[in-house]
N, C-alpha and C positions, 0 to 999 in steps of 0.2 A: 183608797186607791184600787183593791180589788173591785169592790161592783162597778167603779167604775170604767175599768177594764175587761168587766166580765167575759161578755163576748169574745173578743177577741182571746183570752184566756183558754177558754173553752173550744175555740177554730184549732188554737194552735198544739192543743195539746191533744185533737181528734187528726191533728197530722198525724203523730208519732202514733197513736193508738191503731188508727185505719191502716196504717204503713204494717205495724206489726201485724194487723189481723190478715192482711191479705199475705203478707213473708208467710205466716203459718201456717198458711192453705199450700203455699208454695212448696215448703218442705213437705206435708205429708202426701202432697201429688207425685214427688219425687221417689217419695219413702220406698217403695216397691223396685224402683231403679237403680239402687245403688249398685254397686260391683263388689261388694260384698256384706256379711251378716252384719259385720261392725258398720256400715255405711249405713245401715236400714235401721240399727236401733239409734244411732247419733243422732239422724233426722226425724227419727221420733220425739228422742229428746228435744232438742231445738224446736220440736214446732211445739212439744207441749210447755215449751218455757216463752216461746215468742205469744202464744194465744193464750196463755197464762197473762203476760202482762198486760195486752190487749184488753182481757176480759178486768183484770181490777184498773184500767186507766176508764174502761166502760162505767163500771159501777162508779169510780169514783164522779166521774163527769154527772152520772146520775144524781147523786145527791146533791150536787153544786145545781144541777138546773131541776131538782125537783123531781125528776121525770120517775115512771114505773120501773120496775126493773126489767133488764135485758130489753128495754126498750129502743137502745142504741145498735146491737145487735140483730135484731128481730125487726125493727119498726121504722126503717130506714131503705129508698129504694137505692141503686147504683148509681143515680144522680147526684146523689148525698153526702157519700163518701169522700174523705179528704186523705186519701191513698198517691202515694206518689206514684206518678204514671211510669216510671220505668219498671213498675211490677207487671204493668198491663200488659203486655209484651211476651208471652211464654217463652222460656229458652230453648234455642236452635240446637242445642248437642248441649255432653259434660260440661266444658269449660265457656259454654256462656251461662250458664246453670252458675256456676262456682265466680266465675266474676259479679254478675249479678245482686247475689248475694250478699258475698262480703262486702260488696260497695253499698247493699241496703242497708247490712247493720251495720258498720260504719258508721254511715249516714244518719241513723236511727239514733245511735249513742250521742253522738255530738250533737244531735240537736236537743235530747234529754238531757245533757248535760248543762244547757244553758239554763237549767233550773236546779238546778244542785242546791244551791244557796238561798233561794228564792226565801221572799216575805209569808209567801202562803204557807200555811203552818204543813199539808197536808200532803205536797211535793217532796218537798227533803230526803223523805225515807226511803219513796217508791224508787227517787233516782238512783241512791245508794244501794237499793239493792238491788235493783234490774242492770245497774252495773258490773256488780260479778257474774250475774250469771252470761249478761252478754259480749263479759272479755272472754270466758272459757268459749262461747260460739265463735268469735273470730281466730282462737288459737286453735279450734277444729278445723275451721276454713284455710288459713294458713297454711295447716299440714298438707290438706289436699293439694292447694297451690304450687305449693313443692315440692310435691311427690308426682306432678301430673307427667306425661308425654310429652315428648316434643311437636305430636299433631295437635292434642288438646291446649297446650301453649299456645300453640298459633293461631285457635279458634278463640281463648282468650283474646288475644293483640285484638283480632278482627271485632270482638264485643266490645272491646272497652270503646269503639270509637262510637258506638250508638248507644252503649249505658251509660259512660262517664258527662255525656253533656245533660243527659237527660236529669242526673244525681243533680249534679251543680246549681242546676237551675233551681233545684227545689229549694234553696238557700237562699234564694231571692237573692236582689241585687244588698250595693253599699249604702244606697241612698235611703232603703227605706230600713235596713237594719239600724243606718243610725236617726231614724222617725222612730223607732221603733218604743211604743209609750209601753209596753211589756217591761221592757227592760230599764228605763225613765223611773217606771215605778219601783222598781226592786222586784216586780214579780219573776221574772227571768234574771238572773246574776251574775249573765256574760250575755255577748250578743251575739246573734245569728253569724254576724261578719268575722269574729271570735269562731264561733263554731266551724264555718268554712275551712276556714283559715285550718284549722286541725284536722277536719277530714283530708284535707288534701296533705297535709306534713305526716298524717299518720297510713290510712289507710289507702291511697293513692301512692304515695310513698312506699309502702310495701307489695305491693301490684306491680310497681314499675321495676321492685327489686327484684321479684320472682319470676317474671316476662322477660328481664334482661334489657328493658326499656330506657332509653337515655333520656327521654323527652314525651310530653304531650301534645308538641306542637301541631301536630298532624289533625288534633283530635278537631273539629270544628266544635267551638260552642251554637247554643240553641238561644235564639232572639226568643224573648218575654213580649210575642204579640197574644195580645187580649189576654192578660194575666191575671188570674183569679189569685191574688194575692192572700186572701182567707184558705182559701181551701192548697196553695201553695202546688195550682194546675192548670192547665189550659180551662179558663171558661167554658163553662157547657159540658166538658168531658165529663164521660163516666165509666166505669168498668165493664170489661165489653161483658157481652150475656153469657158465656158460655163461662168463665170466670165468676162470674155473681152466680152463676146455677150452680156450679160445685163449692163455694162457700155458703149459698141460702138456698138449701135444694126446694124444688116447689113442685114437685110430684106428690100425692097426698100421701102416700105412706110414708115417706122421708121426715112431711112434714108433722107427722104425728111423731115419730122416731126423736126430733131434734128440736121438741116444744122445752122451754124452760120448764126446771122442775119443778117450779111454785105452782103453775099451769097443769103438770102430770100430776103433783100431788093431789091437786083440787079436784081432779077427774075422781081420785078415789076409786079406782079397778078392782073389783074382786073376782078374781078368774071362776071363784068357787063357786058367787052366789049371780054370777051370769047368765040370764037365761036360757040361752043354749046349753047348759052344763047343767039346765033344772031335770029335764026329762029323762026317766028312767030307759037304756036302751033297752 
């Protein structure tokens, strides 16, 4: 049942991976912004725990298709990426920053969740434990949420109505969650329409407590034209460039800085026996 689901295994679990790598880039762009010292080391942490998991859902996809290491990382252009596009988007102030977010990881959790259970011997563990550490990020996010302003609320309400459809959609519709041969198979142990279903009773649920929101009705959903149902994005999209260049810088010194260390090791640098460093001054 897995190879024969291979593929699509591997699309769906480069969602959740791609999702986190670019959240982490998110956080430490922010990192510098916070309002104070405890806001700058929290989003430290969070981005080294979102691009933490990124990097072993990397590695592990590696060994499933064979590939070099950091090959997914590194060897991949912005066309490739199976990032949920409401990260594309930088945020306009604080509290679209802060809605954002916890509607990412939300979103990121429940849809890892739908492999908790899974047949694949080599899922189970990652979800359990990418689990706690992504409930303590949403009970950081939380706090924020309701300790913010009454102006940063209201730039809140005004985000969710352009993040919240963007999220949804990335859940795909009913119909093809229940096509859905991930879950048919046992690879997945809930289903996407399941997952939905909880983002909205949990983390939409407490956005609408904290904003003081009666209702969503307002919010317009986003029509699924030319839907790239793999990659769980508009066809064709890709990460805009100025986003891909501070996640995979491409200036040459950067790109010596930010080479995999299997690649630095193999350089084998000795400051000492360099030949600039031969001649006697």
């Amino acid at each position: 049942m897995l190879e024969q689901n291979r593929d699509k295994f591997i699309a769906e679990m480069l969602c959740i991976a791609d999702t986190d790598w670019v959240l982490g880039h998110w956080y430490i762009k922010v990192m510098l912004n916070g309002r104070s010292l405890t806001d700058c080391t929290a989003f430290a942490g969070m981005a080294q725990d979102t691009l933490g998991h990124a990097r072993a859902l990397f590695r592990f996809l590696e060994d499933e298709m064979d590939l070099p290491e950091h090959q997914l990382e590194f060897g991949r252009g912005p066309s490739q990426i199976h990032d949920m596009e409401m990260l594309s988007a930088p945020p306009e102030n604080w509290g679209d920053f802060l809605i954002t977010t916890f509607i990412a990881e939300g979103a990121i959790w429940q849809m890892l969740n739908t492999f908790r259970a899974s047949v694949h011997p080599g899922v189970a563990g990652m979800v359990t434990h990418f689990g706690k550490e992504l409930y303590f990020h949403r009970l950081g996010l939380e706090g924020w949420l309701k300790s913010a302003t009454d102006e940063a609320k209201q730039d809140m309400r005004d985000a969710m109505q352009t993040r919240l459809p963007t999220a949804l959609r990335w859940f795909d519709d009913q119909a093809r969650s229940d096509s859905d041969d991930l879950r048919s198979s046992g690879i997945r142990s809930s289903s996407v329409a399941e997952a939905k279903m909880a983002f909205i009773e949990t983390t939409i649920s407490k956005l609408m407590a904290a904003l003081d929101m009666d209702d969503t009705s307002s919010i317009t959903p986003i029509e699924q034209v030319d839907w790239d149902a793999l990659r769980r994005k508009t066809r064709g999209s890709e990460l805009p460039a100025t986003l891909w260049e501070f996640m995979i810088p491409t200036d040459e010194d950067t790109v010596i800085l930010r080479r995999p260390l299997a690649v630095s090791v193999d350089d084998n640098l000795d400051l000492f026996d360099r030949e600039e460093y031969s001649q006697d001054d």
